[in-house]
C-alpha positions as CSV (number, residue, x, y, z in Angstrom):
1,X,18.8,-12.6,4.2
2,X,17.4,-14.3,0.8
3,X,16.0,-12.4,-1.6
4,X,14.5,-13.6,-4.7
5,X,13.9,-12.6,-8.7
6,X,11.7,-14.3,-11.3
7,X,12.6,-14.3,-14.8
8,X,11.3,-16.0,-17.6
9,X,12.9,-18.8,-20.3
10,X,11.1,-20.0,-23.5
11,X,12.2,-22.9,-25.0
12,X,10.5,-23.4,-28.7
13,X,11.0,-26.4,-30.5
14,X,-11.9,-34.1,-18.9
15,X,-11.6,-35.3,-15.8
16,X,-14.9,-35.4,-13.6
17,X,-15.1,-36.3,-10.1
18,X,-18.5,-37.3,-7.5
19,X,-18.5,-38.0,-4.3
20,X,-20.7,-40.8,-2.1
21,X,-23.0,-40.0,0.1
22,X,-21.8,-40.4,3.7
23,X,-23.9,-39.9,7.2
24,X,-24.4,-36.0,8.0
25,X,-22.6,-34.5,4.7
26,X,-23.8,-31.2,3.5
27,X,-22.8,-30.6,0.3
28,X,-23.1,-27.4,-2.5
29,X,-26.9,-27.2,-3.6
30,X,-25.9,-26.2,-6.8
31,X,-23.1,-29.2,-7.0
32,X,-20.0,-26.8,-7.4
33,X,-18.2,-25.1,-4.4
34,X,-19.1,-21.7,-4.0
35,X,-16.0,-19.0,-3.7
36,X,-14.4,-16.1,-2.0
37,X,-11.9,-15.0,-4.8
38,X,-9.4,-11.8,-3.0
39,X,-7.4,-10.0,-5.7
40,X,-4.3,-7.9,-4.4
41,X,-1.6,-5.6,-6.2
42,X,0.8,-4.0,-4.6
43,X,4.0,-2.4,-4.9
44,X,6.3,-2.5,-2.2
45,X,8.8,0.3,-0.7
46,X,12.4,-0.5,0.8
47,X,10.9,0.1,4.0
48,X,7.9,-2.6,3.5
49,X,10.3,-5.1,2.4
50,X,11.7,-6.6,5.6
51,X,11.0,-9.8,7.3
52,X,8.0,-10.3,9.3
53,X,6.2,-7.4,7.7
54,X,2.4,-7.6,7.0
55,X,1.9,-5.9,4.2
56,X,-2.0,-6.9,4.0
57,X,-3.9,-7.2,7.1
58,X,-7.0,-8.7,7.3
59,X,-8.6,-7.5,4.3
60,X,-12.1,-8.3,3.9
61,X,-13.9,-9.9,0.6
62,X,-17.1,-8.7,-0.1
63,X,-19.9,-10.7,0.8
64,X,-21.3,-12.8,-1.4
65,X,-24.6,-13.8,0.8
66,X,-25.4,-17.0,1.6
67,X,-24.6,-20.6,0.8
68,X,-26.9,-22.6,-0.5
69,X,-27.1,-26.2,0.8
70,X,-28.3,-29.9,1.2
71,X,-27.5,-32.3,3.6
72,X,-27.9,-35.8,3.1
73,X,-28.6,-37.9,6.8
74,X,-29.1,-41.3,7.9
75,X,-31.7,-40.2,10.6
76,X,-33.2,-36.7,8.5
77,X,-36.3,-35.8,11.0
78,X,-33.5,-35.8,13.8
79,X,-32.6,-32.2,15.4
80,X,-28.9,-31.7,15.5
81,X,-26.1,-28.7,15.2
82,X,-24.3,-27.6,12.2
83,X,-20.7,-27.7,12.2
84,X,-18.3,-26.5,9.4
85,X,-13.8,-27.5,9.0
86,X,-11.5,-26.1,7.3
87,X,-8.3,-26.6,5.7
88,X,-5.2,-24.6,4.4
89,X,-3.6,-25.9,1.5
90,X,0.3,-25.2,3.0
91,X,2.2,-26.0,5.7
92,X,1.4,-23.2,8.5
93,X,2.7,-21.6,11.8
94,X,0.1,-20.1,14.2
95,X,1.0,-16.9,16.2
96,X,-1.1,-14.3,17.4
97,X,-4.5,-15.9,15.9
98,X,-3.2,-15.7,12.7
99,X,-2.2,-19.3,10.7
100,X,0.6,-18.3,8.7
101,X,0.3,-20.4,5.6
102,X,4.0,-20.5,3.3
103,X,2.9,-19.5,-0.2
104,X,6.2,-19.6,-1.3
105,X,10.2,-19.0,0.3
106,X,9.4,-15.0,1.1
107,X,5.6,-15.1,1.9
108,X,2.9,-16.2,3.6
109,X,-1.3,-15.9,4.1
110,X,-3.4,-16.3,6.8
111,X,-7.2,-16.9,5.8
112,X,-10.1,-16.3,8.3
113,X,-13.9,-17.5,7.5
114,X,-17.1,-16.5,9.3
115,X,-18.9,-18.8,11.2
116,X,-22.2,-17.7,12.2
117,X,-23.3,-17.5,15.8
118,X,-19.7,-19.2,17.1
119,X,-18.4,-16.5,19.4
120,X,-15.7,-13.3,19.4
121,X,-16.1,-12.0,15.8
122,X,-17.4,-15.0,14.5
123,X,-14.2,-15.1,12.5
124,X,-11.9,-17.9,12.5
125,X,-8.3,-18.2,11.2
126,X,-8.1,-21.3,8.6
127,X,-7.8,-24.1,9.7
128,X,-10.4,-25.0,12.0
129,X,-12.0,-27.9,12.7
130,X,-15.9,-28.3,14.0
131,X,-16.7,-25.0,14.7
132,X,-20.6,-24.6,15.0
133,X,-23.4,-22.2,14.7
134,X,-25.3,-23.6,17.7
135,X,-28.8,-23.7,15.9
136,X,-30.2,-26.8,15.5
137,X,-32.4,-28.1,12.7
138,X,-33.6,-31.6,11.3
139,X,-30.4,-33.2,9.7
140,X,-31.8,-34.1,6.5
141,X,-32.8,-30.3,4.6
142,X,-31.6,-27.9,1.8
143,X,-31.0,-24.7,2.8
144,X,-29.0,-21.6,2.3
145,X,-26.1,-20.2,5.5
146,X,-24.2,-17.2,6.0
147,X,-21.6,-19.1,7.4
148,X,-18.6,-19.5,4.8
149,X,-19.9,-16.7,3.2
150,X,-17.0,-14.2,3.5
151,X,-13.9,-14.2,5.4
152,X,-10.2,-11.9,5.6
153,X,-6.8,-12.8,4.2
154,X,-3.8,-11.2,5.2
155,X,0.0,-11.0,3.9
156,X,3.3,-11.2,5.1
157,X,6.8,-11.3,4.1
158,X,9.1,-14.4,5.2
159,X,12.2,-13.0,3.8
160,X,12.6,-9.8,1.6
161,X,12.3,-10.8,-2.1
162,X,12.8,-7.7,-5.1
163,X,10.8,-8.2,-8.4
164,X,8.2,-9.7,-9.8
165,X,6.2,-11.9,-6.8
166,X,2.7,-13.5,-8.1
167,X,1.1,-16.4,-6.6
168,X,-2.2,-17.7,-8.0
169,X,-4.5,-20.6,-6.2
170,X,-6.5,-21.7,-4.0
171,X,-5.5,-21.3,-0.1
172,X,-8.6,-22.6,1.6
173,X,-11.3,-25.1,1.5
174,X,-14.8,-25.1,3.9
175,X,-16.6,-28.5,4.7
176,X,-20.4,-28.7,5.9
177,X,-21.1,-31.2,8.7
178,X,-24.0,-31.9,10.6
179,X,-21.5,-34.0,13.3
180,X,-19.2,-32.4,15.0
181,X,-15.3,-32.4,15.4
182,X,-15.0,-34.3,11.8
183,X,-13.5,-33.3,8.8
184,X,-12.8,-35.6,5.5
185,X,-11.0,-33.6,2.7
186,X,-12.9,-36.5,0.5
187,X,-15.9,-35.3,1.1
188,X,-17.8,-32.1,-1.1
189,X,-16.3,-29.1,-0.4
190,X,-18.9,-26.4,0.0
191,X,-16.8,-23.4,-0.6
192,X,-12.6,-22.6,-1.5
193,X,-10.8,-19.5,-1.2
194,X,-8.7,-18.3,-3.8
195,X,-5.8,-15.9,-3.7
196,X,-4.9,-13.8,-7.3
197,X,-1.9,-12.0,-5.4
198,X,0.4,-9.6,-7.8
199,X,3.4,-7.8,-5.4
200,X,6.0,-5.6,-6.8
201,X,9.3,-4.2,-5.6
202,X,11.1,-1.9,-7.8
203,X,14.2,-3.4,-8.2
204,X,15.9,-6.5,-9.1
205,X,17.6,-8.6,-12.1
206,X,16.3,-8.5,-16.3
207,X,18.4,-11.0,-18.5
208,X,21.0,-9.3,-20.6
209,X,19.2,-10.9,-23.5
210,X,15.9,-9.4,-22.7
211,X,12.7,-10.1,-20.5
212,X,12.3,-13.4,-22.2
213,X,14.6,-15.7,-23.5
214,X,14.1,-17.8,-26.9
215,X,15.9,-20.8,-27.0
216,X,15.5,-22.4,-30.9
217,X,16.2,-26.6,-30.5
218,X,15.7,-26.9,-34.6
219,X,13.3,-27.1,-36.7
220,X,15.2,-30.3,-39.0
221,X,15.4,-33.0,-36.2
222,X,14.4,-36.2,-37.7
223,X,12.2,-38.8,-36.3
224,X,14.8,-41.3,-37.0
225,X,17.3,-39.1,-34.6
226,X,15.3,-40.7,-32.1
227,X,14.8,-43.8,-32.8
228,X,17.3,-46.0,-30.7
229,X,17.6,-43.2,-28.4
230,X,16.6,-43.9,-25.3
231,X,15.6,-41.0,-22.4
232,X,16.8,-38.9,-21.6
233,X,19.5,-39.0,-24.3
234,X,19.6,-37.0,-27.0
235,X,19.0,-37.5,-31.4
236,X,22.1,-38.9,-32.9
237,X,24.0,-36.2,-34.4
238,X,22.6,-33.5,-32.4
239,X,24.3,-30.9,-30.8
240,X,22.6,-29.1,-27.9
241,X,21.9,-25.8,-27.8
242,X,24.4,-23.3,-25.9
243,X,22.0,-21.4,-22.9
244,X,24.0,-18.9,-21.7
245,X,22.4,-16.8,-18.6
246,X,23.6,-13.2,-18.0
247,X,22.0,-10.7,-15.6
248,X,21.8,-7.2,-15.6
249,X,21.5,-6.4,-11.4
250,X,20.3,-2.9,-9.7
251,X,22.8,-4.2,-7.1
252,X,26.7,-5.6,-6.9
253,X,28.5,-8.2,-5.3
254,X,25.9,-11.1,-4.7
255,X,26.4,-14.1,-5.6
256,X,23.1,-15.4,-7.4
257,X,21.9,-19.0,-7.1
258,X,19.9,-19.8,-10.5
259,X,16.8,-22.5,-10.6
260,X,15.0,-23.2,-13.5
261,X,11.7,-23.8,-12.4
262,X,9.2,-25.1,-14.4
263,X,6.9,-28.6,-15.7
264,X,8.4,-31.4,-14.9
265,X,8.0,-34.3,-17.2
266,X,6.7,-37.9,-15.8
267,X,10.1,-39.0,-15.2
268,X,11.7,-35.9,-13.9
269,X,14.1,-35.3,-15.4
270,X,12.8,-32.9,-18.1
271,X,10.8,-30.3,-18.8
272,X,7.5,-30.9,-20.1
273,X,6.5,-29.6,-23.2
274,X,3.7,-28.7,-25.6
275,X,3.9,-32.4,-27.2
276,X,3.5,-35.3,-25.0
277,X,6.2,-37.4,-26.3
278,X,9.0,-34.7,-26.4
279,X,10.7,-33.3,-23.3
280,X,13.4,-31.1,-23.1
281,X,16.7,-31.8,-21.1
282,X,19.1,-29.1,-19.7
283,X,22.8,-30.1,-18.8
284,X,25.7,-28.2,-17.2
285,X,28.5,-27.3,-19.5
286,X,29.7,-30.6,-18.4
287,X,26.9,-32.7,-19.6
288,X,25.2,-33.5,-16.4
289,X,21.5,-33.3,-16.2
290,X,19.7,-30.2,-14.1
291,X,16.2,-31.6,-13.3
292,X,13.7,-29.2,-13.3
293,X,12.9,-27.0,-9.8
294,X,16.6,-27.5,-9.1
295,X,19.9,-25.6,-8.6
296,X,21.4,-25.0,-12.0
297,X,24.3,-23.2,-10.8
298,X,26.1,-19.9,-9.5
299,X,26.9,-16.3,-10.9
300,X,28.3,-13.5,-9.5
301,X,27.4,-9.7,-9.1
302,X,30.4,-7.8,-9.2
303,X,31.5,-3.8,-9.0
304,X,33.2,-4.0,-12.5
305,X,31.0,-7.0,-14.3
306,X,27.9,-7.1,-14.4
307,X,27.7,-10.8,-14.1
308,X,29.0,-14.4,-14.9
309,X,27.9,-15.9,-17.2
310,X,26.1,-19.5,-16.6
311,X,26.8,-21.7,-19.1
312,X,23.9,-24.4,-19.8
313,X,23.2,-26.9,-23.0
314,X,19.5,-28.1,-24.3
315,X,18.4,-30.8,-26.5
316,X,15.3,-32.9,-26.9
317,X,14.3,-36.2,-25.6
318,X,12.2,-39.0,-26.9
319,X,9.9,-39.2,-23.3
320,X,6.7,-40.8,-25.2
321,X,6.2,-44.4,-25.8
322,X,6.5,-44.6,-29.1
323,X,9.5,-45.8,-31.2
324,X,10.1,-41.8,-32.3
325,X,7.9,-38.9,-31.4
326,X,5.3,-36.9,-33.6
327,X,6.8,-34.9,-36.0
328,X,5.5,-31.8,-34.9
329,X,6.0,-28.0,-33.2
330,X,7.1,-28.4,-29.4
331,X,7.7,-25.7,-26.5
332,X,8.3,-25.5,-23.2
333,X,8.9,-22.8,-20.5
334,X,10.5,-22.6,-17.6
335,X,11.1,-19.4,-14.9
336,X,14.4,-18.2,-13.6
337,X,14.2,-17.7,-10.1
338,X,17.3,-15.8,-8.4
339,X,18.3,-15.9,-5.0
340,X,20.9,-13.9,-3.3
341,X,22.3,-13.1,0.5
């Protein structure tokens, strides 16, 4: 089975949006989504960290009353239903009325909202399409539902995983219709769910060097180091920066696949930094470019070692458009995530 560790690497060195106004939309009186927000810790014993577990089930937010709404209509005075959709923001597997949404490699969510007046529980696993209250009203009003109000999330474990596991987004949105079996992710969304979600199992990797790594690129490159250098190529007469990656395991012979994971830049091949016209490359001890998100090698967990060591290089690239970058501070970081059988 795959398990999977987090660390962290340093390396130093207003957008608005509307929407138009389309036949039978209802839409966020207040012109912002409203928002179930679940926050869950937890630490995890050996027991609870096995495939298929559920480790949350069906926990509840607490309600946050009603939603306010307007709907706009090409007919207002006419008397029809309300209907609300739904959508998950990951690929998802149904089973047992739950919609399994993959957060990541080891876990999953399923979200459930309340629908008002629509049968069972009123609750409804995410996502759902035209699911009504079966009260009708004149199309064209402002109003306030309980519907969308609240709903349940629960957790499971894909594969065991030992660390640190956070996720942090959204992981459901709620449309508003006055037509039914219709859903248009363009249109307002009148309420998102967002997951905070902070699980621990005590055990796992640190880097020899510490919980964070600083890697120092220089302080004295030169503007004109760049200049004829074209991305992703390094300054002439630079030398990039030995990253050497050592782990300190609770646990022996595994062998460890490493991914840097991080921003990538806009061609790819980088890793964003703090100044938009500097990116930061990472090689193999051969020269050849890791991308970011990718596999940047192997090390092994042995009885009598405590592990390889994986030998990387970084140096800086000119990724803006100018001739040389700005002469100023840069950083970027970038998370190690281990995997192991």
């Amino acid at each position: 089975m795959k398990k999977i560790i987090a660390l962290l690497v340093i390396v130093l060195g207003y957008a608005t949006n509307g929407f138009a106004a389309a036949d039978k939309v209802c839409y966020p009186s207040s012109g912002t989504p409203g928002k179930q927000n679940f926050t869950i810790a937890k630490t995890l014993t050996k027991e609870e960290n096995m495939a298929n577990a559920v480790l949350v089930d069906k926990e509840s937010t607490t309600s946050s009353g009603s939603v306010s709404f307007t709907c706009d209509c090409t007919s207002p005075n006419t008397s029809v239903s309300h209907w609300w959709s739904t959508q998950g923001m990951f690929p998802y597997t149904s089973s047992n009325g739950y919609s399994w949404q993959q957060l990541s490699p080891f876990l999953a969510a399923s979200v459930e909202l309340y629908i008002y007046n629509s049968g069972g529980n009123n609750m409804h696993a995410v996502p759902f399409t035209g699911i009504s209250n079966k009260v009708s009203e004149k199309c064209g009003m402002s109003g306030s539902a309980a519907s969308g109000s609240r709903g349940t999330v629960s957790i499971k474990i894909i594969k065991p995983a030992v660390g640190q596991i956070n996720f942090n987004g959204t992981v459901a949105k709620m449309w508003h219709y006055r037509k039914a079996n219709y859903i248009n992710p363009a249109d307002p969304v009148e309420m998102m769910v967002n997951l905070n979600l902070n699980i621990t199992v005590p055990e796992g990797c640190t880097l020899l060097a510490g919980s964070t790594l600083n890697i120092d690129l220089g302080s004295q490159t030169r503007q004109t180091q760049f200049v004829g250098q074209p991305y992703p190529e390094p300054p002439t007469s630079y030398t990039p920066r030995a990253v050497n990656l050592q782990f300190d395991c609770d646990f022996a012979n595994a062998a460890l696949d490493v991914v840097l994971s991080g921003n990538a830049d806009d061609q790819g091949q980088g890793f964003a930094t703090s100044s938009p016209d500097v990116s930061v490359i990472v090689t193999d001890s051969n020269g050849s470019i890791i991308p970011p998100n990718t596999e940047a090698g192997k090390v092994n967990v042995g009885l009598s070692t405590i592990t390889d060591t994986l030998k990387l290089k970084a140096y800086p690239t000119n990724s803006g458009s100018e001739v040389a970058p700005n002469a100023a501070p840069y950083t970027a970081t970038a998370t190690i995530l281990l995997t192991y059988e």
